[in-house]
C-alpha atoms as an extended CHARMM CRD file, in Angstrom:
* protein
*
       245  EXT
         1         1  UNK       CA            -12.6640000000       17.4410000000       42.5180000000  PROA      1               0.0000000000
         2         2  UNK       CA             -9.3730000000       16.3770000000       43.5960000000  PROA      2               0.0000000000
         3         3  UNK       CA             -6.1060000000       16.3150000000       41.4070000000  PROA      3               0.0000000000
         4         4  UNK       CA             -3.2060000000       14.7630000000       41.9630000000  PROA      4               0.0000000000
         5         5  UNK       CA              0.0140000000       15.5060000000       41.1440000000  PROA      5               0.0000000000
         6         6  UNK       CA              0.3590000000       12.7750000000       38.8670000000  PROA      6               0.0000000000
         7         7  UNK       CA             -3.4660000000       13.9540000000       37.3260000000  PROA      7               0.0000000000
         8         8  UNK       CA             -2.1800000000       17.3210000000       37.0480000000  PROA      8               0.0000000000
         9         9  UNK       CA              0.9650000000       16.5870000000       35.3180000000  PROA      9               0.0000000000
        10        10  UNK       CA             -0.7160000000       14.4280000000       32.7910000000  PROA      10              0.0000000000
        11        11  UNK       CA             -3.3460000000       16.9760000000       32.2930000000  PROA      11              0.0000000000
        12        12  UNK       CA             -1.1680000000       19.7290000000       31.1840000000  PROA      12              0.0000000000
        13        13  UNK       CA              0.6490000000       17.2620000000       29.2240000000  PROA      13              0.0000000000
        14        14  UNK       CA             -2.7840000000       16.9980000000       27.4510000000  PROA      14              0.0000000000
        15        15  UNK       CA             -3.3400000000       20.6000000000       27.2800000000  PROA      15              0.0000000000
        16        16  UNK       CA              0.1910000000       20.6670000000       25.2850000000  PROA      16              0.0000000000
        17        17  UNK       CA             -1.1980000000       18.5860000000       22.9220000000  PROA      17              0.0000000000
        18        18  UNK       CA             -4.5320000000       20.4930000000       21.7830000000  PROA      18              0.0000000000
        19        19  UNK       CA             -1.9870000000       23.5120000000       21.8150000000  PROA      19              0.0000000000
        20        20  UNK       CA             -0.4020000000       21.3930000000       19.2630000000  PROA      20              0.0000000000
        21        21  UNK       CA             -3.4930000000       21.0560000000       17.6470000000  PROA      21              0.0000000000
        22        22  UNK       CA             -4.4920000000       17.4390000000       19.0580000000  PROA      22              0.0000000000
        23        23  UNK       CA             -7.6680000000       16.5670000000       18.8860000000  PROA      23              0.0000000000
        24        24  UNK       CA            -10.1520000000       17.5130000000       22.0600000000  PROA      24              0.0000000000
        25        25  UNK       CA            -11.5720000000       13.8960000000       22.0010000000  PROA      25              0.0000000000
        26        26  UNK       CA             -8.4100000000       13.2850000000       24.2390000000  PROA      26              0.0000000000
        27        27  UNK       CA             -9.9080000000       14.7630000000       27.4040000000  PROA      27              0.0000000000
        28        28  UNK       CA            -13.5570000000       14.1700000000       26.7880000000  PROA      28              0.0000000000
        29        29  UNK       CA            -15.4920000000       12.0100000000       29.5200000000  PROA      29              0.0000000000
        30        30  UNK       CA            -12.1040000000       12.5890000000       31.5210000000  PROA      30              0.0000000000
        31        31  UNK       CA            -12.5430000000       12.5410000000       35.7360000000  PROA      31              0.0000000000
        32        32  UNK       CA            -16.6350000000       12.7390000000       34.7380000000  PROA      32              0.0000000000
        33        33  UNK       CA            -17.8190000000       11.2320000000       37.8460000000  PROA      33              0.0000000000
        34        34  UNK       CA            -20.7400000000       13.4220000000       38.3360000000  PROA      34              0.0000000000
        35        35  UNK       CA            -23.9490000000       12.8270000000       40.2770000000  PROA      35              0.0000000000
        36        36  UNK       CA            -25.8870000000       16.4530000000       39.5530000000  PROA      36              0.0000000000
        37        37  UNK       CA            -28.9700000000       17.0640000000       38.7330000000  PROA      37              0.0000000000
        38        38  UNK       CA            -29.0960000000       20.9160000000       37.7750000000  PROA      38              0.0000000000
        39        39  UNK       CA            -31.5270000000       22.0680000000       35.3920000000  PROA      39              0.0000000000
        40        40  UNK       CA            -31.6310000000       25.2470000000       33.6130000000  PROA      40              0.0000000000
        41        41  UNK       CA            -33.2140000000       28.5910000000       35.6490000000  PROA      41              0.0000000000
        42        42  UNK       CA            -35.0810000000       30.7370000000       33.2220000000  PROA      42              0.0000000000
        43        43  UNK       CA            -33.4680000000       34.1800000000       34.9710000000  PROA      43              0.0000000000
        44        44  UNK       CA            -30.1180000000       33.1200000000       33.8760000000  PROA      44              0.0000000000
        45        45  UNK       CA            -30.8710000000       32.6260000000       30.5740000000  PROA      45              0.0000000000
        46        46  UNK       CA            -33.1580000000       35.7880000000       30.7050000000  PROA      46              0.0000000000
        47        47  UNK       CA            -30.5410000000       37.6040000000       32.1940000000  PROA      47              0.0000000000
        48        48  UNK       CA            -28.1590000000       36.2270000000       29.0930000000  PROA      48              0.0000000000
        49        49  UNK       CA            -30.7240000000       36.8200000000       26.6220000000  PROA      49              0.0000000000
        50        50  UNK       CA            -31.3970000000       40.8480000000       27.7990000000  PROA      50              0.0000000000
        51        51  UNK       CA            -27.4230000000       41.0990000000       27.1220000000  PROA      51              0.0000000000
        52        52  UNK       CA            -26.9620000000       39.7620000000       23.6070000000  PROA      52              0.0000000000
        53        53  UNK       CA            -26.7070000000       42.4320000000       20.9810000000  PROA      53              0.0000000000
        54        54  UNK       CA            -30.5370000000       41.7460000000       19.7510000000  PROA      54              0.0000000000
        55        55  UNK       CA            -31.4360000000       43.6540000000       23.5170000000  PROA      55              0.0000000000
        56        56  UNK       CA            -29.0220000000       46.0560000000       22.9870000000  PROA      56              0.0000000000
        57        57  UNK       CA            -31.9290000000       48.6720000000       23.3460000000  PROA      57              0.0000000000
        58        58  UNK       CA            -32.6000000000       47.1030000000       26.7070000000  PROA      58              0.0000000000
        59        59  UNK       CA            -31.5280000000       49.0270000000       29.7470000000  PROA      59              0.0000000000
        60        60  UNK       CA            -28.1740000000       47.2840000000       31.2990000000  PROA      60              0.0000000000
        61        61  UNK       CA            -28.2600000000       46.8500000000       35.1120000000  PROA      61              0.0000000000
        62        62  UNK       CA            -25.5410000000       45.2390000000       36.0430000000  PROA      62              0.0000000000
        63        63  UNK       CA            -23.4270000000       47.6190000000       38.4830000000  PROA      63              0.0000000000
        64        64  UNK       CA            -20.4020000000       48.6840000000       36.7580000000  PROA      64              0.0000000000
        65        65  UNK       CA            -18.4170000000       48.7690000000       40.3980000000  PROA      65              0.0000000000
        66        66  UNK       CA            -18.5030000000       44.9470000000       40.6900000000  PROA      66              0.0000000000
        67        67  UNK       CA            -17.6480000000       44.0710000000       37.1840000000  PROA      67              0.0000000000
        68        68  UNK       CA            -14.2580000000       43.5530000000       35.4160000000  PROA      68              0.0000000000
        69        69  UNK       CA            -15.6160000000       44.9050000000       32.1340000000  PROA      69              0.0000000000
        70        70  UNK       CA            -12.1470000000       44.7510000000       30.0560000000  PROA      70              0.0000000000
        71        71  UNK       CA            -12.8680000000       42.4750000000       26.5580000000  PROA      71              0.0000000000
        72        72  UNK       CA             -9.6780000000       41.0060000000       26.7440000000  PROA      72              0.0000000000
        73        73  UNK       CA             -9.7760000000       37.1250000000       26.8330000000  PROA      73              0.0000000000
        74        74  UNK       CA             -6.5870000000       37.3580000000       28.8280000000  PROA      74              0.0000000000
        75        75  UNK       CA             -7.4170000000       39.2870000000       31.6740000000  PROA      75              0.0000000000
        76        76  UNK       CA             -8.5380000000       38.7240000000       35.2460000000  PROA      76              0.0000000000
        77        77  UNK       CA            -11.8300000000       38.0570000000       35.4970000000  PROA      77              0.0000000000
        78        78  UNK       CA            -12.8820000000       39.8320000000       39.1050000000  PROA      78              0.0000000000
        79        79  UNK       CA            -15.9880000000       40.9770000000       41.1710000000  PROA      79              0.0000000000
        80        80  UNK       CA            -15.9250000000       44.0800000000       43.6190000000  PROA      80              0.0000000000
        81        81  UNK       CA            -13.7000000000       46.4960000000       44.6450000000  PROA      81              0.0000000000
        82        82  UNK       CA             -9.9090000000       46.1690000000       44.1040000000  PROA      82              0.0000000000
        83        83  UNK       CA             -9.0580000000       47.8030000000       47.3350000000  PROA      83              0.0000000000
        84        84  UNK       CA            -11.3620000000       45.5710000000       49.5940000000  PROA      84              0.0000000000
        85        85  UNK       CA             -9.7790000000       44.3460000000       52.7190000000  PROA      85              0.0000000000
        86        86  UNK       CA            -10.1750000000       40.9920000000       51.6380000000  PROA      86              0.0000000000
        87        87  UNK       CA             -8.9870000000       38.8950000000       48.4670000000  PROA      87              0.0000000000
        88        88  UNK       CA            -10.7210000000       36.1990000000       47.3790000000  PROA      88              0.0000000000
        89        89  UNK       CA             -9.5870000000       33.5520000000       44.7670000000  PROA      89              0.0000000000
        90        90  UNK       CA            -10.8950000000       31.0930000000       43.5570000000  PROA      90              0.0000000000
        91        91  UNK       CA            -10.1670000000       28.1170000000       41.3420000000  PROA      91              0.0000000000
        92        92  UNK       CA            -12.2630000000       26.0530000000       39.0390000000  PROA      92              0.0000000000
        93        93  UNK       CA            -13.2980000000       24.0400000000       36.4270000000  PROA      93              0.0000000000
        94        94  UNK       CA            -16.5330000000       24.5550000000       34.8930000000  PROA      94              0.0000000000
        95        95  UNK       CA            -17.4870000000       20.5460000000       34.5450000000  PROA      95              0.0000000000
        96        96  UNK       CA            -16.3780000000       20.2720000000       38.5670000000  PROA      96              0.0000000000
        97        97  UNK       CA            -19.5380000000       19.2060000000       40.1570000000  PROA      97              0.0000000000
        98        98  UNK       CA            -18.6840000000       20.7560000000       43.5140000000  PROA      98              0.0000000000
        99        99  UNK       CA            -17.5480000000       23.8940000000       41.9960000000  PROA      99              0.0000000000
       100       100  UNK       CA            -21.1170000000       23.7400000000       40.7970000000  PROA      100             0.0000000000
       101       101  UNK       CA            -22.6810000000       22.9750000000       43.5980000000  PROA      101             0.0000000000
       102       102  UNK       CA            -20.5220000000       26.5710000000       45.2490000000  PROA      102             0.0000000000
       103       103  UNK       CA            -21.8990000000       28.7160000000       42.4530000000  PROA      103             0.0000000000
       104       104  UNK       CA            -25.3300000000       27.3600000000       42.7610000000  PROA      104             0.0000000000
       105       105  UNK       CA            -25.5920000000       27.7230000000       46.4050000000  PROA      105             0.0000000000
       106       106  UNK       CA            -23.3770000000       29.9280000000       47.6810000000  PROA      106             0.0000000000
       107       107  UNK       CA            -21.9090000000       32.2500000000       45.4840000000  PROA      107             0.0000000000
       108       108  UNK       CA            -25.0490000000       34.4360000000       45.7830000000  PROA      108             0.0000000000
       109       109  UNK       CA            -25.0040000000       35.0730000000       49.3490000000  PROA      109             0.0000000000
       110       110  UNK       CA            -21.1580000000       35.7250000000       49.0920000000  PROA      110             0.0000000000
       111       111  UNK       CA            -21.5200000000       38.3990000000       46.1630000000  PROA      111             0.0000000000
       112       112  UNK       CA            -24.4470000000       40.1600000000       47.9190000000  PROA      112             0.0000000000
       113       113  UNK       CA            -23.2530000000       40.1290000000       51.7640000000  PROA      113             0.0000000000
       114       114  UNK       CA            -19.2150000000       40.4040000000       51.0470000000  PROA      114             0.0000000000
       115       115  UNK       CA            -18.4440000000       41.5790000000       47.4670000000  PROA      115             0.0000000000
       116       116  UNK       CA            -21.2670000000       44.1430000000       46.8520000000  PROA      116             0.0000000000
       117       117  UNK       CA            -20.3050000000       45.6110000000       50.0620000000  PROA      117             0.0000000000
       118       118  UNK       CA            -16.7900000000       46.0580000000       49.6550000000  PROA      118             0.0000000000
       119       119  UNK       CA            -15.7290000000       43.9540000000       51.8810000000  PROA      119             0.0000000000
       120       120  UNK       CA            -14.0770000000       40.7010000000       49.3330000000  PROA      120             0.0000000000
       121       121  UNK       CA            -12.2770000000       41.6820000000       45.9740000000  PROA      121             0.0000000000
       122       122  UNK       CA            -13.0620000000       38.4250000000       43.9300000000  PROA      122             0.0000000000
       123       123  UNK       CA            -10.7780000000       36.8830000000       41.4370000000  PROA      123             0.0000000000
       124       124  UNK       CA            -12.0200000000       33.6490000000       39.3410000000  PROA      124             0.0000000000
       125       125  UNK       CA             -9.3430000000       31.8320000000       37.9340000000  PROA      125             0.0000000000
       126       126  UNK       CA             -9.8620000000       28.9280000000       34.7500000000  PROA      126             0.0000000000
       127       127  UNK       CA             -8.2840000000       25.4650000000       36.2840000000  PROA      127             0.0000000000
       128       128  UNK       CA             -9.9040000000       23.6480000000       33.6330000000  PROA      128             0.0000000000
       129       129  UNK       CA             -9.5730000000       19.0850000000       33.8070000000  PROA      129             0.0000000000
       130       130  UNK       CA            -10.5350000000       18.0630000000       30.8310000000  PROA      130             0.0000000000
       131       131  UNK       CA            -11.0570000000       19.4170000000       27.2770000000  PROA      131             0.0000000000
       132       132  UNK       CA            -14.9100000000       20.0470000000       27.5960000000  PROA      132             0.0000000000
       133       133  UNK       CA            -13.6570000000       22.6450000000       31.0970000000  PROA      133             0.0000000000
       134       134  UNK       CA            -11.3050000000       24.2460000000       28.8480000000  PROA      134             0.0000000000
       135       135  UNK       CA            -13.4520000000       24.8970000000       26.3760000000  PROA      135             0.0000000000
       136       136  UNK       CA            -16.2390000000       26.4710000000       28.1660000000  PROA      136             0.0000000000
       137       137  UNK       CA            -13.2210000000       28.4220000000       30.1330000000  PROA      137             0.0000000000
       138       138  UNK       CA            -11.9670000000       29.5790000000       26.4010000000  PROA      138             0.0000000000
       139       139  UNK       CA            -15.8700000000       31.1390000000       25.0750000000  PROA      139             0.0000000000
       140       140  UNK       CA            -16.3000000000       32.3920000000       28.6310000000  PROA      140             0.0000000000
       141       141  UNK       CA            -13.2750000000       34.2600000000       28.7270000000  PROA      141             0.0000000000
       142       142  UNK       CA            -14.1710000000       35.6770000000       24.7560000000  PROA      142             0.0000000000
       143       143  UNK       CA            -17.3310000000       36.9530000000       26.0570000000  PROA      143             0.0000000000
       144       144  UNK       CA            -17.5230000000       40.7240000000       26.9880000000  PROA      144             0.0000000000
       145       145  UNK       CA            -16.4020000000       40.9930000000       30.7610000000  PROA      145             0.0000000000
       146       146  UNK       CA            -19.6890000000       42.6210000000       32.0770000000  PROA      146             0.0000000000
       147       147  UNK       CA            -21.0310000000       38.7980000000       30.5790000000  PROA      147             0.0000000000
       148       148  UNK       CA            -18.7160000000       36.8740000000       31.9520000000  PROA      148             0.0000000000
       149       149  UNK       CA            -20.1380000000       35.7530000000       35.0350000000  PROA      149             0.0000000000
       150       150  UNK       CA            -23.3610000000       35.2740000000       34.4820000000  PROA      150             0.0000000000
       151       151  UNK       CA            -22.5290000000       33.1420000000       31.3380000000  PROA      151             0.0000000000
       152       152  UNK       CA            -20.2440000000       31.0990000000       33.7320000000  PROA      152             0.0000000000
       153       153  UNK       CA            -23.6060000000       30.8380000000       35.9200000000  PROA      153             0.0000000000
       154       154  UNK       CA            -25.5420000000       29.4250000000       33.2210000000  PROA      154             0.0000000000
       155       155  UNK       CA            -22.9190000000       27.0610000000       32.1710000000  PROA      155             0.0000000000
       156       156  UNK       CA            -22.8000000000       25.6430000000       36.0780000000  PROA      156             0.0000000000
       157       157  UNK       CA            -26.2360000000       25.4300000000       36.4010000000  PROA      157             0.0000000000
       158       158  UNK       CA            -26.8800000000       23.5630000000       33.2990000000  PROA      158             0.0000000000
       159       159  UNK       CA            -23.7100000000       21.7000000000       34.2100000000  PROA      159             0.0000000000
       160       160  UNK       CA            -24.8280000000       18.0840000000       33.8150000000  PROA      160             0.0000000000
       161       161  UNK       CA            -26.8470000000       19.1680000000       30.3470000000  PROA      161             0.0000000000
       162       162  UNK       CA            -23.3390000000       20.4980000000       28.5060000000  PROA      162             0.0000000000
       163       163  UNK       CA            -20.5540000000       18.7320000000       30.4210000000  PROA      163             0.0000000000
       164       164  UNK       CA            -20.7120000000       15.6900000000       30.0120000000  PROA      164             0.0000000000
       165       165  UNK       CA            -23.1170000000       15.2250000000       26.8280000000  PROA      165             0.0000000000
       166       166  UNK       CA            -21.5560000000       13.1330000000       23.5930000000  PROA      166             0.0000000000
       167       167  UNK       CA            -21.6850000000       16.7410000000       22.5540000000  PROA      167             0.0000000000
       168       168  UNK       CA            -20.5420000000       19.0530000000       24.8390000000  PROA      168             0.0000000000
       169       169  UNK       CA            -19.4320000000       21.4050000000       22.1270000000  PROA      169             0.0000000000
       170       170  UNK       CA            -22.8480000000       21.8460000000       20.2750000000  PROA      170             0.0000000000
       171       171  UNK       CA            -24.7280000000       22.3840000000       23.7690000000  PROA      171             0.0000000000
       172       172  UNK       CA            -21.6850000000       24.9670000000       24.8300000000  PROA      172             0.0000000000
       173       173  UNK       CA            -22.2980000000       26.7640000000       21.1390000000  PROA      173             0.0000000000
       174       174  UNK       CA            -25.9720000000       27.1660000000       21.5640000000  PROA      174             0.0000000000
       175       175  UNK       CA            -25.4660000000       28.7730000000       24.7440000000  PROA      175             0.0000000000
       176       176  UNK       CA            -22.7970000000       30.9000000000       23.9440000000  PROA      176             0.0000000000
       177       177  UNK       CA            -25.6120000000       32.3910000000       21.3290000000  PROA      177             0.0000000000
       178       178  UNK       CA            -27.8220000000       32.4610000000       24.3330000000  PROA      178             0.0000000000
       179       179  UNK       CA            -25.3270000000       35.5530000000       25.1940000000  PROA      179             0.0000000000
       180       180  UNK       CA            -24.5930000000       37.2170000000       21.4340000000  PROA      180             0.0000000000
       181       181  UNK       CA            -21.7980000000       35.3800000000       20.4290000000  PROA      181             0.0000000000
       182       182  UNK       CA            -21.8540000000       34.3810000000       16.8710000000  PROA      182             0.0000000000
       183       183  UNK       CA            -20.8800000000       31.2710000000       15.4090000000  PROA      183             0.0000000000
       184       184  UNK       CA            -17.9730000000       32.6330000000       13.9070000000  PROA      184             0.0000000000
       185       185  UNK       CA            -16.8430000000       34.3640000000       17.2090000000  PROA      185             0.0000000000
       186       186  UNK       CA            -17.5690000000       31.1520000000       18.4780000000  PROA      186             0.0000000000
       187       187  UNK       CA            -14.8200000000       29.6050000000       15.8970000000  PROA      187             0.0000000000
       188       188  UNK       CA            -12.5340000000       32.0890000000       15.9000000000  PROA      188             0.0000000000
       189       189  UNK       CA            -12.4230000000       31.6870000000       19.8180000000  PROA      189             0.0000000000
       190       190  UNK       CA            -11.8600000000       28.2460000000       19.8030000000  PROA      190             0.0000000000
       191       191  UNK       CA             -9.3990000000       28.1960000000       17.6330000000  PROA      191             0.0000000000
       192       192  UNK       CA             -7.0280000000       30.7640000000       19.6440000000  PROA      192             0.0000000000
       193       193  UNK       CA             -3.8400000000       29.1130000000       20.3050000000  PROA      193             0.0000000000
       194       194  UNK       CA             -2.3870000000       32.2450000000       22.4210000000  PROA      194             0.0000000000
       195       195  UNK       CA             -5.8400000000       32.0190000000       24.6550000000  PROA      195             0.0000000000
       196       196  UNK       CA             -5.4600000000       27.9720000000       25.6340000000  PROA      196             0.0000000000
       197       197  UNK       CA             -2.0610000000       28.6180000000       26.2350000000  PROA      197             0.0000000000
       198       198  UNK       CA             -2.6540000000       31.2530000000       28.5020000000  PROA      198             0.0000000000
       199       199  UNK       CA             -5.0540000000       29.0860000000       30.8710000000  PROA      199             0.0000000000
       200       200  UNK       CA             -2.2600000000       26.2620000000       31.1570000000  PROA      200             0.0000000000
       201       201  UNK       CA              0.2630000000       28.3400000000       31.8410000000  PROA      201             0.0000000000
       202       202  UNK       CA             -1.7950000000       29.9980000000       34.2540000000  PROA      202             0.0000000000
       203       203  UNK       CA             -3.2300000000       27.1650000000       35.3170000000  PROA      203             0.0000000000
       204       204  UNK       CA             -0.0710000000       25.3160000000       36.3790000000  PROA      204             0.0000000000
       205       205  UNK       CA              1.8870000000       28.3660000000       37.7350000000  PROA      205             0.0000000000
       206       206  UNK       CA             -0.7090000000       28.7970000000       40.0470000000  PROA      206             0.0000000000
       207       207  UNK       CA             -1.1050000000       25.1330000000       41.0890000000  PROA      207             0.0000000000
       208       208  UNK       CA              2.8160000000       25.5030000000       41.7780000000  PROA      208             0.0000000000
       209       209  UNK       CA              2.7030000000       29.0550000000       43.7830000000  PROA      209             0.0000000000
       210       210  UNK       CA             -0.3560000000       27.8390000000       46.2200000000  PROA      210             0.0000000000
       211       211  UNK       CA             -0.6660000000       24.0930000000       45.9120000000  PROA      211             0.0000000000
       212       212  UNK       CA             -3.7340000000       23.8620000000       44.6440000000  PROA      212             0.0000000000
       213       213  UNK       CA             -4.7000000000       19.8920000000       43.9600000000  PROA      213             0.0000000000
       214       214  UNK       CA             -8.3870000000       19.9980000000       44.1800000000  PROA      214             0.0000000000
       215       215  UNK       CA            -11.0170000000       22.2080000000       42.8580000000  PROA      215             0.0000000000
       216       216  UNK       CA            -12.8320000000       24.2820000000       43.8410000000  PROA      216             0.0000000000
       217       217  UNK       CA             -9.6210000000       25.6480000000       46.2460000000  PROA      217             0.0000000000
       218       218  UNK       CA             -9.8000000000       29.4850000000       47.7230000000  PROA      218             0.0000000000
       219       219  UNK       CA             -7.1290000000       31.6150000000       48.2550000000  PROA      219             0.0000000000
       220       220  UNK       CA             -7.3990000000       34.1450000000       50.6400000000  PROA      220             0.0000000000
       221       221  UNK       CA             -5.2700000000       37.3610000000       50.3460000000  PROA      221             0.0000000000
       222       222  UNK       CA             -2.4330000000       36.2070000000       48.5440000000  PROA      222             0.0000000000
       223       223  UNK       CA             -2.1060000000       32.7190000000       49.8190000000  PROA      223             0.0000000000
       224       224  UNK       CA             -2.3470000000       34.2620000000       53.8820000000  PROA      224             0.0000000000
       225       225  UNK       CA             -5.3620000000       31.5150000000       54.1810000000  PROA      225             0.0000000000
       226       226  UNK       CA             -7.4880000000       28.8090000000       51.9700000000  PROA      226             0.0000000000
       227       227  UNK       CA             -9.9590000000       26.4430000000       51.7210000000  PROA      227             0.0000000000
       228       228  UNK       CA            -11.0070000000       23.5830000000       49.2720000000  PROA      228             0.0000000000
       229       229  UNK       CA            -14.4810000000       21.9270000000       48.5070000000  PROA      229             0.0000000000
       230       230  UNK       CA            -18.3840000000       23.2980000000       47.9470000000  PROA      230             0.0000000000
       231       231  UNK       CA            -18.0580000000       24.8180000000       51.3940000000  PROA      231             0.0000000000
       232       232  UNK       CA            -21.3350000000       27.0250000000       53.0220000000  PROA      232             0.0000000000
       233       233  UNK       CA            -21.7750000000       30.5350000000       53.6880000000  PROA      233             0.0000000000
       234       234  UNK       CA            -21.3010000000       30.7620000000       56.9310000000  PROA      234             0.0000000000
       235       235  UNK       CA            -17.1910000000       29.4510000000       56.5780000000  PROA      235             0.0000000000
       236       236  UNK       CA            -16.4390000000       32.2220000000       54.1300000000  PROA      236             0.0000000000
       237       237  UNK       CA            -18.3540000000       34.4590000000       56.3310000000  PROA      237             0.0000000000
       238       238  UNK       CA            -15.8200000000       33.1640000000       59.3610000000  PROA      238             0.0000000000
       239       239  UNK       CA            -12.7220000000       33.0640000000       57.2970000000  PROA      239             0.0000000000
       240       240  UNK       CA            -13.4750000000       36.5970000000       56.0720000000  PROA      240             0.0000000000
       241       241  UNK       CA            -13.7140000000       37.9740000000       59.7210000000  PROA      241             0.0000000000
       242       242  UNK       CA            -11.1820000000       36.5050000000       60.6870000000  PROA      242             0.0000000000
       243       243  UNK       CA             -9.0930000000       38.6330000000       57.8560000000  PROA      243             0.0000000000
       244       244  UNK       CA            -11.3300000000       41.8580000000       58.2310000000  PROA      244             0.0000000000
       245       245  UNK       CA            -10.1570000000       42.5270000000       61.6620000000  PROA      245             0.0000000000
């Protein structure tokens, strides 16, 4: 999804006003142009369901080495090893159909070929365009960080059942239990001023340190390379090389 200037002006202007306490209705059904068709996979929500505190008995598998596990709402949320050769960012918004279509398709291969093996140090940062993005940015980031991204899986592939529904809220609350969160954690996290602040701040100094207009964008180490749009494997695998040497 492309932004321009102009867009992303007037969407931190409208960011400023739900930090006011403005209504969310503002942004919904904003830049919705969507043709997915992305149903719900039953290992994501298994893998969501074995994490919430009723499988707490449950064995956890995730690999502590690739997560950011810090509960903090405000920090980075990364995969794989901070000293990897190669730094990957990227930014979203979670009701971006192509950003969908990335995680769907080819943020698998890239976790298990570049970031499991050391090679990428991934960073995902919130660029949320419209008020149902930066709410689903907000729970996401109030989930526990071993969580974090495979709630943000769930929500893009069930992207076109939450994002755009008269709703959005109610279907973005019901899986946000999915993972443990209560509805009063659920509340509470919605209603932090200090967190939505946060993403537009950091939304719009990084739109003014790398340019980015369009989502998803990648930065590569520090702004040394990037690359826009639901791009395949094998260009990440080229752009990495071309870094790793």
């Amino acid at each position: 999804m492309t932004v321009n200037n102009k867009t992303l002006f007037v969407v931190l202007i409208l960011a400023a006003v739900v930090l006011a306490g403005g209504s969310f209705a503002l942004f919904k059904n904003k830049m919705s142009n969507v043709d997915t068709s992305i149903t719900a996979e039953s290992d994501v929500v298994a893998d969501l369901t074995e994490m919430a505190p009723a499988a707490a008995a449950t064995e956890d598998k995730t690999d502590s080495k690739t997560y950011d596990v810090s509960s903090d709402p405000f920090a980075p949320r990364t995969l794989g090893n901070p000293d990897a050769p190669v730094k990957i960012e990227e930014f979203a918004s979670l009701t971006c159909n192509h950003c969908a279509h990335f995680h769907n398709d080819t943020f698998g291969a890239l976790k298990e070929k570049f970031i499991d093996t050391g090679i990428v140090h991934f960073t995902f940062t919130d660029f949320p365009l419209n008020a149902p993005a930066l709410q689903a940015s907000m729970i996401a980031r109030c989930m526990p960080g071993e969580r974090y991204f495979t709630f943000i899986g769930l929500l893009f592939k069930t992207q076109e059942q939450w994002a755009f529904s008269q709703e959005p809220a109610k279907i973005l609350r019901q899986n946000a239990k999915l993972a443990g969160m209560s509805d009063g954690s659920f509340d509470a996290c919605l209603a932090n001023d200090k967190l939505k602040e946060h993403i537009a701040n950091t939304m719009q100094a990084k739109a003014e340190k790398y340019q980015v207009s369009s989502t998803p964008s990648f930065i590569f180490n520090d702004g040394a390379a990037s690359m826009t749009g639901a791009q395949a494997i094998d260009s990440f695998a080229q752009k990495i090389e071309e870094l790793n040497k």
